[in-house]
Chimera marker file (.cmm) of the C-alpha trace (Angstrom):
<marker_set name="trace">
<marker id="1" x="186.836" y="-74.459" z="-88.886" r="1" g="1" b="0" radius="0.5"/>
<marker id="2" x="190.409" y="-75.940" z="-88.729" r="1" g="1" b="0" radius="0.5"/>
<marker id="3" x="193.434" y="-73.217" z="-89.646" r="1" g="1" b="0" radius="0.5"/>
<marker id="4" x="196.535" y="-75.127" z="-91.662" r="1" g="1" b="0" radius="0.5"/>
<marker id="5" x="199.321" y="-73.062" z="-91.195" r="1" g="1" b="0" radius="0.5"/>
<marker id="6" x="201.051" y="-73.255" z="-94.692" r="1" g="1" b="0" radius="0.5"/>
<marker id="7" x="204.953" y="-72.678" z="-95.347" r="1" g="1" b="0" radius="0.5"/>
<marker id="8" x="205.846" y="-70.545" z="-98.362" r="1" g="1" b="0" radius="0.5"/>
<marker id="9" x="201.701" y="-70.679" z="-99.358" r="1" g="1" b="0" radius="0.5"/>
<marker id="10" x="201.165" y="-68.228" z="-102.421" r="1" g="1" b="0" radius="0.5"/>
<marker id="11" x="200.343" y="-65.051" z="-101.248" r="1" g="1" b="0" radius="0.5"/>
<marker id="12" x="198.924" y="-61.890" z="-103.375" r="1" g="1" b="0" radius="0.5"/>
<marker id="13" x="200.947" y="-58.922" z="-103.324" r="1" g="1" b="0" radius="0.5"/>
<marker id="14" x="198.195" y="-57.039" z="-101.409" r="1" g="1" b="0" radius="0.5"/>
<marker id="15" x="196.921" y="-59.291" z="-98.895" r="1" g="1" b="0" radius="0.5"/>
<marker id="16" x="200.162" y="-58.524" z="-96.126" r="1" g="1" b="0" radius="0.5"/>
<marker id="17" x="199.853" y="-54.923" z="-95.957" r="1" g="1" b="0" radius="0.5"/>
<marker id="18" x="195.873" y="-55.428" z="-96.098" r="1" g="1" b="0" radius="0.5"/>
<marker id="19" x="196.457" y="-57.776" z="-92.768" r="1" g="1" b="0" radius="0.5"/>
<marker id="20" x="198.900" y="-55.046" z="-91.538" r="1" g="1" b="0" radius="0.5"/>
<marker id="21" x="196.496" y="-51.799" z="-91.558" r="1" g="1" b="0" radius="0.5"/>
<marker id="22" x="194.148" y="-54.118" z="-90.157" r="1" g="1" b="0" radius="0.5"/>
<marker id="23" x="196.110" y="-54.725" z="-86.643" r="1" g="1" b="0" radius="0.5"/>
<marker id="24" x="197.054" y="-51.189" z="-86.934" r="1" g="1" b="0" radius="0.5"/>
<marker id="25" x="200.674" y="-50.971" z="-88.294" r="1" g="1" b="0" radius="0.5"/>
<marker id="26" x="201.619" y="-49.085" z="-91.568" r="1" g="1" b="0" radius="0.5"/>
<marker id="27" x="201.230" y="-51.584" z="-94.833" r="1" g="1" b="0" radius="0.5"/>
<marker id="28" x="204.745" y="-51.228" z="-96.052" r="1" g="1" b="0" radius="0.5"/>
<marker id="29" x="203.270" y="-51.942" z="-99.920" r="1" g="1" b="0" radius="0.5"/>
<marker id="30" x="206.860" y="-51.731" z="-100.978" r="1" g="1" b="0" radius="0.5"/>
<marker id="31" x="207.569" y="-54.667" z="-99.575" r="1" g="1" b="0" radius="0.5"/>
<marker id="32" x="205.942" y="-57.167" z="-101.465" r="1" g="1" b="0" radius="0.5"/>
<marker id="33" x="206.775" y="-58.510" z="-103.478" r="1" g="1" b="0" radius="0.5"/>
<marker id="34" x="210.393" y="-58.144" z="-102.320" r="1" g="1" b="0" radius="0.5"/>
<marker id="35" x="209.848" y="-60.095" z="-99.227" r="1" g="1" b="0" radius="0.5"/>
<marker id="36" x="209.229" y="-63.352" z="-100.527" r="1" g="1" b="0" radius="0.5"/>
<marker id="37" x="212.125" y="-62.837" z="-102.860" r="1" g="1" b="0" radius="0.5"/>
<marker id="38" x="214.436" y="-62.530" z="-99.631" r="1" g="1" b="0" radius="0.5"/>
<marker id="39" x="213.209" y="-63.802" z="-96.939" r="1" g="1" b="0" radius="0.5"/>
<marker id="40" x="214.532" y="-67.896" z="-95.709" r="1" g="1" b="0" radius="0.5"/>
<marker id="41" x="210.664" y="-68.656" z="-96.021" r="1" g="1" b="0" radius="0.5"/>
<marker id="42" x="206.946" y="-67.203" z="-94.479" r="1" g="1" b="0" radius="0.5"/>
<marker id="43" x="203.558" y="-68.971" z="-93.350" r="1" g="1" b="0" radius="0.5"/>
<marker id="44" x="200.202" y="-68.268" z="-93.347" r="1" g="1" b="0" radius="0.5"/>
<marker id="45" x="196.749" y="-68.840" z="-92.987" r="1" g="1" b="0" radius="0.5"/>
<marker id="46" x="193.332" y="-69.231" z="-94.762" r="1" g="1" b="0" radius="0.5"/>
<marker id="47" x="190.072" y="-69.001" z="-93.504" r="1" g="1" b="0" radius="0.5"/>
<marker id="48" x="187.617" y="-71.058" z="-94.698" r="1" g="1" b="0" radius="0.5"/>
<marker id="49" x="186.629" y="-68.530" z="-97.249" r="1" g="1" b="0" radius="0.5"/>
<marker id="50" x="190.183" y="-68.386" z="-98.225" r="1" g="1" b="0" radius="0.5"/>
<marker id="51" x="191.086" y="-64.936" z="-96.680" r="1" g="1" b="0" radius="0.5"/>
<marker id="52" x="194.443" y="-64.702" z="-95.316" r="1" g="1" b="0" radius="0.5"/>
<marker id="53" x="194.035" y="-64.259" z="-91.471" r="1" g="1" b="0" radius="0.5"/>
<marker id="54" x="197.581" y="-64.669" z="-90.449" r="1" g="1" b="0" radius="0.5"/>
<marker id="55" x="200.897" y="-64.418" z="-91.801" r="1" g="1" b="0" radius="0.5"/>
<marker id="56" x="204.953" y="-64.246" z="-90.216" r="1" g="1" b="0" radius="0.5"/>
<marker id="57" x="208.411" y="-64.284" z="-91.464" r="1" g="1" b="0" radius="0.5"/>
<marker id="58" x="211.415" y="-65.721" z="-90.829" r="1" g="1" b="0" radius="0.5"/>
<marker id="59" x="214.881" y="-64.123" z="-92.655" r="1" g="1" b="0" radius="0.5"/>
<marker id="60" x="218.730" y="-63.996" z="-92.216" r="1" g="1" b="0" radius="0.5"/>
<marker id="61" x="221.690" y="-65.191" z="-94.009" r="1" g="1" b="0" radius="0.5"/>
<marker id="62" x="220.497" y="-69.086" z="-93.905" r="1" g="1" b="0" radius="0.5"/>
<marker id="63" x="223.470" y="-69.795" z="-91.465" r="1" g="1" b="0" radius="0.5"/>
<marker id="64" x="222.496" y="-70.589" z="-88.302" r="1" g="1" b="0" radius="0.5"/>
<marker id="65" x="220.814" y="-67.400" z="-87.384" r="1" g="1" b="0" radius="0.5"/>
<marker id="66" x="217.450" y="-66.192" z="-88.122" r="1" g="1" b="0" radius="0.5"/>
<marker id="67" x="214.990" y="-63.557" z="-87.321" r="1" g="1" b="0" radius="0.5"/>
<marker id="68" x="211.128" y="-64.142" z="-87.316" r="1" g="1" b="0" radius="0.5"/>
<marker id="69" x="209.439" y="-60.765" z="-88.048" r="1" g="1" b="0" radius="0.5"/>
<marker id="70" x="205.618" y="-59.409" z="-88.280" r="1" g="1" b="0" radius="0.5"/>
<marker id="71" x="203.822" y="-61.933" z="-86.692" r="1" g="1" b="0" radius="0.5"/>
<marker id="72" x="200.364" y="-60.886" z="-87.921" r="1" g="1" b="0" radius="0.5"/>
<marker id="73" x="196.574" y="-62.408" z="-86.797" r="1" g="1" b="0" radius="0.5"/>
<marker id="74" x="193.786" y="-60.730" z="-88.219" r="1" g="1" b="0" radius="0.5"/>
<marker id="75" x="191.523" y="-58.635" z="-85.519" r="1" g="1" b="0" radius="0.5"/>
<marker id="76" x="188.957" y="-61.322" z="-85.745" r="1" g="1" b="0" radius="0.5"/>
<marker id="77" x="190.851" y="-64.051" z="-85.195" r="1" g="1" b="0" radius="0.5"/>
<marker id="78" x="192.654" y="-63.502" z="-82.326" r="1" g="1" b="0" radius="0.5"/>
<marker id="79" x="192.884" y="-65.274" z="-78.959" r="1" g="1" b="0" radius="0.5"/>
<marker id="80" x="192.372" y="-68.742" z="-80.780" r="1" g="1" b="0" radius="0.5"/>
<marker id="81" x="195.417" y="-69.930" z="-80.811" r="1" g="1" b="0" radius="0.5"/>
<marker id="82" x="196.122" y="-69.304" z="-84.481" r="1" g="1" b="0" radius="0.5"/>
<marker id="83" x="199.126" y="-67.138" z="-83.874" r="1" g="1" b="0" radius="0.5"/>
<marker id="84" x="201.072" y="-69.966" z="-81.140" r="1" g="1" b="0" radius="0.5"/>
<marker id="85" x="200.107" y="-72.232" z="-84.023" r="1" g="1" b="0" radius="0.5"/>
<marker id="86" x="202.160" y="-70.110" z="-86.749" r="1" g="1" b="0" radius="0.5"/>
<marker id="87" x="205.010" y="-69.252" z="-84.576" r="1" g="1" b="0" radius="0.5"/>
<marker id="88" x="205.823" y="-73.071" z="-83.609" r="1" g="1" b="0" radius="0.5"/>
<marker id="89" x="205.435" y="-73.866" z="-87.291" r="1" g="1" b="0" radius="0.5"/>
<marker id="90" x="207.621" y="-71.129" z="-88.648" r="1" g="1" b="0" radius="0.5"/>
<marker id="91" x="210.108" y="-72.630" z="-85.408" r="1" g="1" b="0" radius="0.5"/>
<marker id="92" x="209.368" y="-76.160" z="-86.627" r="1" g="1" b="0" radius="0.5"/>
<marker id="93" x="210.081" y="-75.070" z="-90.306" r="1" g="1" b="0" radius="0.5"/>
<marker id="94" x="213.173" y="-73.135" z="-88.852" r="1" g="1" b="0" radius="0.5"/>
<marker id="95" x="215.001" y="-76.608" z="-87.437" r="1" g="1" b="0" radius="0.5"/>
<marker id="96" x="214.188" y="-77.928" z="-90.636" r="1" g="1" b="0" radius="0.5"/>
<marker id="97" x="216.225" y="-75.231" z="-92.593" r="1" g="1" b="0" radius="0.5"/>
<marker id="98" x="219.036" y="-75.399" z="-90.487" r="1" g="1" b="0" radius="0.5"/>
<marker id="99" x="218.745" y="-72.462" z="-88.310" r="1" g="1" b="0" radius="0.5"/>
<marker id="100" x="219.838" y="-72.868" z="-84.241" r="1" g="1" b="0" radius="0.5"/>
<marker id="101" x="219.324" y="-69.780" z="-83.412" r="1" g="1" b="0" radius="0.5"/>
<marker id="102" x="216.042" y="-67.968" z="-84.129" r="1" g="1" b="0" radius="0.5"/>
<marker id="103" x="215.241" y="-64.133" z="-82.597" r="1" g="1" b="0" radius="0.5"/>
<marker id="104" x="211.890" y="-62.101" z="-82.317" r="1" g="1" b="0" radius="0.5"/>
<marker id="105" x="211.657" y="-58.652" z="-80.985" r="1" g="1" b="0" radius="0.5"/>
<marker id="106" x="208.168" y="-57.582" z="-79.102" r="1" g="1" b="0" radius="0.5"/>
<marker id="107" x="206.402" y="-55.375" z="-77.140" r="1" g="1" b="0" radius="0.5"/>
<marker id="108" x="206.260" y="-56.733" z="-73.635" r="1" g="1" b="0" radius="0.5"/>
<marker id="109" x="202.858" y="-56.807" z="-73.556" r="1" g="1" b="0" radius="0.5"/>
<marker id="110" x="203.242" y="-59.956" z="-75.853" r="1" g="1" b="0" radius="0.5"/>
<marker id="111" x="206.025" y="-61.487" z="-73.735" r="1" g="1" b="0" radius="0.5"/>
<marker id="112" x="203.601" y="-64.565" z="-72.611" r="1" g="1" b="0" radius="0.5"/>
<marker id="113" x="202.985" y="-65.065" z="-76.178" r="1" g="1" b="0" radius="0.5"/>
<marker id="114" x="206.041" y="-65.655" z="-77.085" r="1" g="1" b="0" radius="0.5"/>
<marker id="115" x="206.746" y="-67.475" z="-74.118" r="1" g="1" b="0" radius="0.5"/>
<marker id="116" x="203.752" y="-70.074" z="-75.059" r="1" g="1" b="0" radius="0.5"/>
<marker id="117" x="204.953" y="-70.081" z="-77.841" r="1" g="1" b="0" radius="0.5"/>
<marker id="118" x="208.660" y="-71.651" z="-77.564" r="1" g="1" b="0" radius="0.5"/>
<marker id="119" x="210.798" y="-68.665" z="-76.809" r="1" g="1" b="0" radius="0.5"/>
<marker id="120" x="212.698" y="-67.509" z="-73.849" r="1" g="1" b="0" radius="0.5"/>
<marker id="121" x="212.635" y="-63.737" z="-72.783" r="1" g="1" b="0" radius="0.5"/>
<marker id="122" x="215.872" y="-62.466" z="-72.967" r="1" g="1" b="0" radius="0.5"/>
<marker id="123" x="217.007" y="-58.408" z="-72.883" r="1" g="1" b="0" radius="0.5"/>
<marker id="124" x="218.282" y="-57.242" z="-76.110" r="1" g="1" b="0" radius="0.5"/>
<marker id="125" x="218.251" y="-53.760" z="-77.993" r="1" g="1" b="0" radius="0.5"/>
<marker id="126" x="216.466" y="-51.998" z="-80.808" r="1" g="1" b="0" radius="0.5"/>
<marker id="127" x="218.308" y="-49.550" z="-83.538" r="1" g="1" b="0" radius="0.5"/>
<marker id="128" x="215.812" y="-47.712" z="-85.967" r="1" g="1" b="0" radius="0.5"/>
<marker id="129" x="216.012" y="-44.554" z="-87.694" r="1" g="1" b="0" radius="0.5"/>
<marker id="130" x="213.791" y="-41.842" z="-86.708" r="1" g="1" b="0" radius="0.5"/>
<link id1="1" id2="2" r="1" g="1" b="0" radius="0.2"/>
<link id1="2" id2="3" r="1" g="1" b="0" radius="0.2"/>
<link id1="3" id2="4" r="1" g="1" b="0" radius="0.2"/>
<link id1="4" id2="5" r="1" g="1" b="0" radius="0.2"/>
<link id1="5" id2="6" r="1" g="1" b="0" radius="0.2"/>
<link id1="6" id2="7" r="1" g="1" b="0" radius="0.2"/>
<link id1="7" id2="8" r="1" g="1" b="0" radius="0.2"/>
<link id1="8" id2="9" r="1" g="1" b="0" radius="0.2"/>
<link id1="9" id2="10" r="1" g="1" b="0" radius="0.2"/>
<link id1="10" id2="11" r="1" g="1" b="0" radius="0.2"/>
<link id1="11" id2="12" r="1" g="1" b="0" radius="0.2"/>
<link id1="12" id2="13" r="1" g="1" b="0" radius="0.2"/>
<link id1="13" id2="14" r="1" g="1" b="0" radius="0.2"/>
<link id1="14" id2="15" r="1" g="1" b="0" radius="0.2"/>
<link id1="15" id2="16" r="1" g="1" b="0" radius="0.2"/>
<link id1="16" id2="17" r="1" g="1" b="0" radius="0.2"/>
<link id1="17" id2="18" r="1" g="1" b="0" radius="0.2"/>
<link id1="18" id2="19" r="1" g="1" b="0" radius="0.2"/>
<link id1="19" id2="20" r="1" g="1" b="0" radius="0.2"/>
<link id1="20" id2="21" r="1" g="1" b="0" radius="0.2"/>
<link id1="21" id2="22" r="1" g="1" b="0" radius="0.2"/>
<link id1="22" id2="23" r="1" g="1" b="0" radius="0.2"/>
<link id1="23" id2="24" r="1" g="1" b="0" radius="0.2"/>
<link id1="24" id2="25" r="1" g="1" b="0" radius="0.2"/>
<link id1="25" id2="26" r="1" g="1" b="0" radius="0.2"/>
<link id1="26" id2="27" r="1" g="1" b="0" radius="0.2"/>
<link id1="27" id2="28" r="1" g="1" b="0" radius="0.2"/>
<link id1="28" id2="29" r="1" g="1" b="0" radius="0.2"/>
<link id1="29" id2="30" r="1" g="1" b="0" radius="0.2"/>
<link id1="30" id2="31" r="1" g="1" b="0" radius="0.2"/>
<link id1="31" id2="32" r="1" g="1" b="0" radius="0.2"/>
<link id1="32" id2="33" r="1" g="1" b="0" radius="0.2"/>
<link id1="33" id2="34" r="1" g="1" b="0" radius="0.2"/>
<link id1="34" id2="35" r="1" g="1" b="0" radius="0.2"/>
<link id1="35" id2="36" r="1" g="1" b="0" radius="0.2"/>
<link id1="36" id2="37" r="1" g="1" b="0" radius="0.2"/>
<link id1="37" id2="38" r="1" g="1" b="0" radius="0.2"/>
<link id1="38" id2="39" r="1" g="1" b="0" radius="0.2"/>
<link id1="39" id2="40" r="1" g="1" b="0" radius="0.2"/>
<link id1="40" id2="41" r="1" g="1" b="0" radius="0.2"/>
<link id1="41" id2="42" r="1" g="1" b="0" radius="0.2"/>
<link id1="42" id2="43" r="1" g="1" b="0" radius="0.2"/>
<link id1="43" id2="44" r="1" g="1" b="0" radius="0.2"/>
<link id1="44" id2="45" r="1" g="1" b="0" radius="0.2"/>
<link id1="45" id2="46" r="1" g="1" b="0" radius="0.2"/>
<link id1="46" id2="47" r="1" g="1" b="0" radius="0.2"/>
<link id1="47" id2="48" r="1" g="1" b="0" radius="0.2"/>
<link id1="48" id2="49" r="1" g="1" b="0" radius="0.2"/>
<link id1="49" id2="50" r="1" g="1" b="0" radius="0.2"/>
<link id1="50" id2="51" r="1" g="1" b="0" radius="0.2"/>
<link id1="51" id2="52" r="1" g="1" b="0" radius="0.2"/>
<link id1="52" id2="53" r="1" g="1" b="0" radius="0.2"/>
<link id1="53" id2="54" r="1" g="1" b="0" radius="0.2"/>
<link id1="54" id2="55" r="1" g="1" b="0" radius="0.2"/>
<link id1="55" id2="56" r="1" g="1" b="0" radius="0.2"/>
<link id1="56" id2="57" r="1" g="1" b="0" radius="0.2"/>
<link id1="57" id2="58" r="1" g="1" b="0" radius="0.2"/>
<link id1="58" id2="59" r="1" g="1" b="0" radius="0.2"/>
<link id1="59" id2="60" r="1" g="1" b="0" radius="0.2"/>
<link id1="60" id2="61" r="1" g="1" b="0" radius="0.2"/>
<link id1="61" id2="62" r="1" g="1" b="0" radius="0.2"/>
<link id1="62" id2="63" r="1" g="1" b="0" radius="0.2"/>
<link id1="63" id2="64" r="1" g="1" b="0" radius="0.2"/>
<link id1="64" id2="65" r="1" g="1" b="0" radius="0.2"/>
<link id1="65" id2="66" r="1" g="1" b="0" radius="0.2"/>
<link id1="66" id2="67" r="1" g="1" b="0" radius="0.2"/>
<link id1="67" id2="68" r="1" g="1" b="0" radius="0.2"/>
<link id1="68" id2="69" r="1" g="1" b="0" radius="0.2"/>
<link id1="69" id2="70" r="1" g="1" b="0" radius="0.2"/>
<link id1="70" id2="71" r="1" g="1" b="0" radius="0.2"/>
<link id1="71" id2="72" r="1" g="1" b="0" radius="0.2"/>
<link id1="72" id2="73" r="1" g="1" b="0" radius="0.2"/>
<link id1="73" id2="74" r="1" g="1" b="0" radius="0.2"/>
<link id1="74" id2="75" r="1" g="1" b="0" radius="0.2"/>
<link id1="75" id2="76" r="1" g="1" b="0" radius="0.2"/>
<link id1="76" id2="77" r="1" g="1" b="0" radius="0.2"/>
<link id1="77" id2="78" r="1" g="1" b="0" radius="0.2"/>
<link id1="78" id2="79" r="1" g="1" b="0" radius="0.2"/>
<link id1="79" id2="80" r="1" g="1" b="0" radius="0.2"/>
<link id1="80" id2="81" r="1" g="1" b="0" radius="0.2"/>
<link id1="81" id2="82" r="1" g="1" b="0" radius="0.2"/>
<link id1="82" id2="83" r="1" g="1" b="0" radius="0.2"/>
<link id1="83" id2="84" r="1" g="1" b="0" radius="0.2"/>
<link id1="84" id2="85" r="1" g="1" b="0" radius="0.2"/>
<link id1="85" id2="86" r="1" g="1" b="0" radius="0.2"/>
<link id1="86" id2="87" r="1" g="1" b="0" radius="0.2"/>
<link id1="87" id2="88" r="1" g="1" b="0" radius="0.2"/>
<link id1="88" id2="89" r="1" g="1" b="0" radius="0.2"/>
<link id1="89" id2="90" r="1" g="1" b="0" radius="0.2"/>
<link id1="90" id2="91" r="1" g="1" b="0" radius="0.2"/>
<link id1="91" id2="92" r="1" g="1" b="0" radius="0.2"/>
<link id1="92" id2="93" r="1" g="1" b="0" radius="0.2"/>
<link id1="93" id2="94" r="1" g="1" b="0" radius="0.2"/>
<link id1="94" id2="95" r="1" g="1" b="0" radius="0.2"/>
<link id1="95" id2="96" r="1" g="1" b="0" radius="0.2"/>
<link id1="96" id2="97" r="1" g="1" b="0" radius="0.2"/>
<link id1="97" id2="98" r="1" g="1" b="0" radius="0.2"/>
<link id1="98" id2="99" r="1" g="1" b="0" radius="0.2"/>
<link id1="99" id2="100" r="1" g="1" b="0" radius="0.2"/>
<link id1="100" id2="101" r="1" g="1" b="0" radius="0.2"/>
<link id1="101" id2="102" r="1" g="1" b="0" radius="0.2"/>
<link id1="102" id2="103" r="1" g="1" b="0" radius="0.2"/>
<link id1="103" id2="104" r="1" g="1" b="0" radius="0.2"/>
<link id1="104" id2="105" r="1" g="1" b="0" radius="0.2"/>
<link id1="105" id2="106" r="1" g="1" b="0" radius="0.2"/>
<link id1="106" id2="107" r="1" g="1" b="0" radius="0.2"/>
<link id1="107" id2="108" r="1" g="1" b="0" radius="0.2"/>
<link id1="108" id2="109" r="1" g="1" b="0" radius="0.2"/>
<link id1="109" id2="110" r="1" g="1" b="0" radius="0.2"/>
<link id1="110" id2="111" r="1" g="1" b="0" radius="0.2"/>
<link id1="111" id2="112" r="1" g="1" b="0" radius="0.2"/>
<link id1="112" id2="113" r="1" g="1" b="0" radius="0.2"/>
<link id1="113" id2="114" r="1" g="1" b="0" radius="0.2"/>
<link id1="114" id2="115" r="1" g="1" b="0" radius="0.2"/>
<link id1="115" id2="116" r="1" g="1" b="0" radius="0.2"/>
<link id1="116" id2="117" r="1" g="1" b="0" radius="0.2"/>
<link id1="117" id2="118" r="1" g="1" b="0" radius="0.2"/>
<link id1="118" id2="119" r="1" g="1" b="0" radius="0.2"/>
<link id1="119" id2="120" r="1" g="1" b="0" radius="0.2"/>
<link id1="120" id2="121" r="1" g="1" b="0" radius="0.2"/>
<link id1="121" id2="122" r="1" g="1" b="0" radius="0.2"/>
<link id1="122" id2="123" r="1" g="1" b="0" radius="0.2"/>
<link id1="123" id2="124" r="1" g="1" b="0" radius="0.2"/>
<link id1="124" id2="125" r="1" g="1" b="0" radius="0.2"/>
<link id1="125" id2="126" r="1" g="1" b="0" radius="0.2"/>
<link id1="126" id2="127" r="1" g="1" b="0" radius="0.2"/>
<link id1="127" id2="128" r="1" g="1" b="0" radius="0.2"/>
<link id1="128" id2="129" r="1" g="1" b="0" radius="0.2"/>
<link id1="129" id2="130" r="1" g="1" b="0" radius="0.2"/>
</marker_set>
């Protein structure tokens, strides 16, 4: 079973948020379609029975900043690699775009993740409503 990680891949309105309560965060069905609509561009990826498994973001003004968001492998496929694999290709695809500066906010539980995955740790702040 080989994973391609696609850029901008058609994605149903449904399958996001159905990756999302599966990992344990809310679904956010209001989002989608809206995302792809404003978003620089997404990935994913397809198991062989053409589930989606995995899915991340990348949005911002299309100047040289951007911010990758909701980094999402599903429960069953984690620890293969699959989710390095997305990140470096939503980097990759990043470069491509135009963007110098891409951002990601995590847990630090996931900081070696990350890490592996092309970023550098840095501190930084979080604002959200209650």
């Amino acid at each position: 079973m080989k994973q391609e990680v696609i850029i901008n891949m058609p994605i149903l309105n449904h399958e996001v948020p159905e990756l999302r309560e599966l990992v344990g965060w809310g679904r956010r069905d209001r989002d989608y379609p809206a995302l792809f609509e404003r978003c620089n561009f997404w990935a994913g990826v397809r198991c062989d029975e053409g589930k989606l498994i995995a899915f991340g973001y990348v949005c911002g003004m299309g100047l040289e900043h951007g911010y990758m968001e909701d980094i999402i492998v599903h429960p069953d496929y984690q620890g293969q690699g699959i989710g390095v694999k997305l990140v470096k290709e939503l980097l990759y695809e990043s470069e491509r775009f135009g963007l110098g500066i891409v951002t990601v906010t995590y847990e630090e539980k996931n900081t070696n993740f990350y890490r592996v995955a092309g970023f550098t740790p840095g501190s930084g702040g979080v604002w959200q409503t209650d």
